[in-house]
C-alpha positions in Angstrom: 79.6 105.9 89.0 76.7 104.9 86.8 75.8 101.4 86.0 76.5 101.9 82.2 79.8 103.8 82.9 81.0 101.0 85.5 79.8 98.3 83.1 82.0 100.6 79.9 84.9 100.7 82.1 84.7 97.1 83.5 84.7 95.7 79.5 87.7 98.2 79.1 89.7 96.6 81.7 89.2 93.5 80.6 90.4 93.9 77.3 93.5 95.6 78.9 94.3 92.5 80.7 93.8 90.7 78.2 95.7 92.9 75.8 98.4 93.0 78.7 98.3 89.4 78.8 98.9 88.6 75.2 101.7 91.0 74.5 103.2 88.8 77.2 103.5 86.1 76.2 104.2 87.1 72.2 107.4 89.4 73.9 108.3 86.0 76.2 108.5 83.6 73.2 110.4 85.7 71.1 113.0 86.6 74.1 113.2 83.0 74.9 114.5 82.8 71.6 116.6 85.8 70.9 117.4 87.3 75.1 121.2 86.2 74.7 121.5 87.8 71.5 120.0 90.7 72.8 122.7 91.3 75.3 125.1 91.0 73.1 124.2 93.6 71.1 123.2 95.6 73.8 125.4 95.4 76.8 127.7 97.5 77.6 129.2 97.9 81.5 130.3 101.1 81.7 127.6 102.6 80.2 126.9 105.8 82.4 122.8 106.0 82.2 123.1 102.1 82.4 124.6 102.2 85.4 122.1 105.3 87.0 119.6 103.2 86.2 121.3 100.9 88.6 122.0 102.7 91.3 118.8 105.1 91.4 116.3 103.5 89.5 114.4 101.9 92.5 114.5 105.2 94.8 111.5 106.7 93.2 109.1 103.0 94.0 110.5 103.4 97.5 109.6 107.3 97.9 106.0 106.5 96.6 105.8 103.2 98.9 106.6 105.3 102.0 104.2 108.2 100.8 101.1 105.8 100.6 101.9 104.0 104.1 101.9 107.7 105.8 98.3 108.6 103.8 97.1 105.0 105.0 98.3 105.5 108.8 97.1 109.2 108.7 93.9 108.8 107.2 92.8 106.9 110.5 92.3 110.2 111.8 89.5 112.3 112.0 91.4 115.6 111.9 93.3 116.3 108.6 96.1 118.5 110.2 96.7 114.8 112.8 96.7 113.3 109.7 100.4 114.4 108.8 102.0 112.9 111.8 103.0 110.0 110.2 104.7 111.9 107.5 106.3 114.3 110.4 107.2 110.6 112.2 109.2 109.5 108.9 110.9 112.5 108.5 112.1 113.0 111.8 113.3 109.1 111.5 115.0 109.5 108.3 116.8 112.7 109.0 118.3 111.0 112.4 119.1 108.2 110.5 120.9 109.8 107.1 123.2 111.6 109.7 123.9 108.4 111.1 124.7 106.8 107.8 126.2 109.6 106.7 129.2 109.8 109.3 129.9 106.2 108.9 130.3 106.9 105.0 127.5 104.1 104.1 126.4 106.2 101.4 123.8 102.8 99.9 122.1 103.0 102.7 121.7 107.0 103.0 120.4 107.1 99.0 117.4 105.2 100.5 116.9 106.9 103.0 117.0 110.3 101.0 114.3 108.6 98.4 111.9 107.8 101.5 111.9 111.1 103.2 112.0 113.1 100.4 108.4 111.9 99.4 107.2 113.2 102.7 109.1 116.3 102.9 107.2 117.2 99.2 103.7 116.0 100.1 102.8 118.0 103.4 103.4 121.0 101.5 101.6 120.3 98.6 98.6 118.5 100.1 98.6 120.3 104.0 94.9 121.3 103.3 93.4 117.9 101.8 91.5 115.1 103.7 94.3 112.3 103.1 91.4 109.9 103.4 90.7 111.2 99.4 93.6 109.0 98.9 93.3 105.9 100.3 92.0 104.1 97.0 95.2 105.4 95.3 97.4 104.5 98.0 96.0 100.5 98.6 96.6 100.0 95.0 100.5 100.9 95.4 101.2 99.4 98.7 99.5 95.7 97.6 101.5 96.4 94.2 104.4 96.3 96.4 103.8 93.1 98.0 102.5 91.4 95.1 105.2 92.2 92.7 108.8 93.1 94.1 107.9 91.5 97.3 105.9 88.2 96.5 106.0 88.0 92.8 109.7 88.3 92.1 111.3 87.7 94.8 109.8 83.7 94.8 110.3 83.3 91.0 114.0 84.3 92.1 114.0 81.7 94.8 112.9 79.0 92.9 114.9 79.8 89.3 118.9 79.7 89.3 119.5 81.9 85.9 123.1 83.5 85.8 123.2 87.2 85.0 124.6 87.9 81.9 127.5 89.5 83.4 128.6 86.9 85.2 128.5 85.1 82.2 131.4 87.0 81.0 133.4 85.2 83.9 132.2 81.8 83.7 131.2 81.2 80.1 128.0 81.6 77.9 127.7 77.8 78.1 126.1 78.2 81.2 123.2 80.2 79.5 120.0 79.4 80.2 116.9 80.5 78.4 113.9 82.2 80.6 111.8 78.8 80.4 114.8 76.3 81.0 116.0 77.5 84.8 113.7 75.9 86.9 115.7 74.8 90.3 115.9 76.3 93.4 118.8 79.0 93.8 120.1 81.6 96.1 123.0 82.5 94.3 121.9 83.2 90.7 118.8 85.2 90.5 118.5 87.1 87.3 115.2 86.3 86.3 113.1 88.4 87.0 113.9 91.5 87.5 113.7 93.7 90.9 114.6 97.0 89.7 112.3 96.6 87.1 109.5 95.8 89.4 110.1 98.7 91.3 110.5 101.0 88.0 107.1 100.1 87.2 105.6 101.1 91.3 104.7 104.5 89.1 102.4 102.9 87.4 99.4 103.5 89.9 100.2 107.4 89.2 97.9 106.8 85.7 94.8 106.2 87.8 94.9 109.1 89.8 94.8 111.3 86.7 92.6 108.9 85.2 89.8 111.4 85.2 91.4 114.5 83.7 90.7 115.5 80.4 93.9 114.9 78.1 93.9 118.5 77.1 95.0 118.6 81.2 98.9 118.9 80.9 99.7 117.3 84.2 97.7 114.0 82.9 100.1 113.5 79.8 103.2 114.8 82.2 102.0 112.3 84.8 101.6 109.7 81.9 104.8 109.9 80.5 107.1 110.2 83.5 105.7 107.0 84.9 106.7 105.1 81.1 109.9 107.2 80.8 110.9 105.5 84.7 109.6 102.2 84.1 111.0 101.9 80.5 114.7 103.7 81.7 114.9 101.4 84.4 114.2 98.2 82.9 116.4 99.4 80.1 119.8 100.2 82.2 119.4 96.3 83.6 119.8 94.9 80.4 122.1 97.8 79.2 124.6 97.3 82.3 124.3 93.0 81.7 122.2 92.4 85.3 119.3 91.4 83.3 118.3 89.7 80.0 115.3 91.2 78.3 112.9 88.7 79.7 113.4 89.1 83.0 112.8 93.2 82.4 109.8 91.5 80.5 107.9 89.2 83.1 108.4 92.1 86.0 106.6 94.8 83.6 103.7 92.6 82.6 103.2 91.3 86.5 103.3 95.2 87.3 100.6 95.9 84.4 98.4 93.1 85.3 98.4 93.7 89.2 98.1 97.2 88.2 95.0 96.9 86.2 93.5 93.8 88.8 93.8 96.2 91.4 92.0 98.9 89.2 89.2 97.1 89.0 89.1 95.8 92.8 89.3 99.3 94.0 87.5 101.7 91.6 84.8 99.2 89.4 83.6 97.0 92.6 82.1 98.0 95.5 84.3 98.6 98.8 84.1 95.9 100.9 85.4 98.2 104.1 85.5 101.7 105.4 89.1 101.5 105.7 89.3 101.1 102.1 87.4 104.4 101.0 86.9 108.0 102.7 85.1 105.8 105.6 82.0 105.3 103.1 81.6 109.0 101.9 81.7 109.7 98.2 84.9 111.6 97.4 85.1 114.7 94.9 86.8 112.3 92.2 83.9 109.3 92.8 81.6 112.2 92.2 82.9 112.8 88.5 82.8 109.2 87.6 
């Protein structure tokens, strides 16, 4: 990349952080104000997309997780057909294990297992011939998404917050409300805010910069594009639809994903590599080459 198109990019990704940032905390201040009211109007148990949002809306974050683990463990070889054991390994693990899971009727279990080798089962295929070391940019910026934002991110604010779900405020009374701002204490029992499915929705999001290069007249960059919003907005939706989550807490796990999203952009794609094992072991790729 040239030094005026890395200095053009790096001014664009500050102003959408900052962008990112602001809608924030606009969106925060008016759902600590009107989340309750929200879910009133808006909450409704039984609704059927509400509740496949609940029950499958993580499986595609999982299935992309798994994916970029293989790419990072294959890549370490030289040979690009060697490269595909790990995603032969995971396979072969999963399939044992749905069977497994599958007799004993634990059919939670078996979805997840299903989302994580299917991944796999799709890629070989699709990508037999490619040098997985092409994507190891791509595939850092999703597995440090992970542990920064459904692993580190929510999962402490959850810890050290004790908001009741609005559905359990059906049962116990809606004087037990607390706004987004107002339930700091440590808590293992109520943990609405924020949310996890949400945060795992949004592990998509990295899918915009790998097609960050294609012209927009490109149909798979618009279908990429709006299949990663239609996942992270549908999922984040059907918590607030089914009462698991007020708006806010769909709110502060989207703009964490966004932010880590667009930090990570920058780390991996507008600053130097700082290691081998983070690029195509210090080779310029074909997609570095049209930057």
């Amino acid at each position: 990349m040239s030094d005026n198109r890395r200095i053009k990019s790096t001014t664009l990704t500050t102003i959408m952080l900052f962008v990112t940032v602001a809608l924030w905390g606009i969106f925060a201040a008016v759902f600590g104000i009107y989340d309750l009211e929200i879910s009133h109007l808006f909450v409704n148990q039984s609704s059927i997309w509400g509740n496949i949002g609940a029950d499958y809306g993580e499986l595609p974050g999982f299935s992309l997780i798994c994916i970029s683990i293989c790419i990072l463990l294959g890549s370490l070889f030289e040979n690009k057909h060697k490269q595909k054991i790990p995603f032969y390994t995971i396979i072969i693990i999963t399939l044992g294990s749905l069977i497994y899971f599958l007799i004993i009727q634990n059919y939670d279990v078996a979805k997840y297992l299903i989302a994580i080798g299917i991944g796999p089962i799709f890629f070989v295929p699709i990508f037999y011939q490619k040098d997985l070391k092409e994507f190891r940019k791509i595939s850092w910026v999703i597995l440090l998404l992970a542990i920064f934002n459904p692993l580190i991110f929510v999962q402490i604010i959850k810890l050290l917050t004790q908001r009741i779900r609005y559905r359990d405020l059906l049962d116990i009374g809606f004087e037990n409300y607390s706004r987004w701002y107002a339930s700091l204490g440590p808590s293992i029992e109520y943990n609405s805010f924020p949310s996890g499915h949400t945060a795992m929705g949004w592990m998509l999001l990295p899918l915009i910069i790998a097609v960050k290069q294609l012209k927009w007249k490109n149909p798979l960059k618009i279908l990429v594009i709006l299949i990663v919003l239609f996942v992270g907005v549908f999922v984040g939706l059907s918590r607030i639809k089914v009462g698991a989550h007020y708006a806010s807490d769909v709110l502060f796990s989207t703009g964490a994903a966004f932010v880590y999203t667009v930090i990570l952009h920058y780390w991996f794609y507008l600053t130097k590599p700082k290691s081998s094992l983070l690029t195509n072991n210090g080779k310029i790729s074909d997609a570095e080459i049209a930057e």
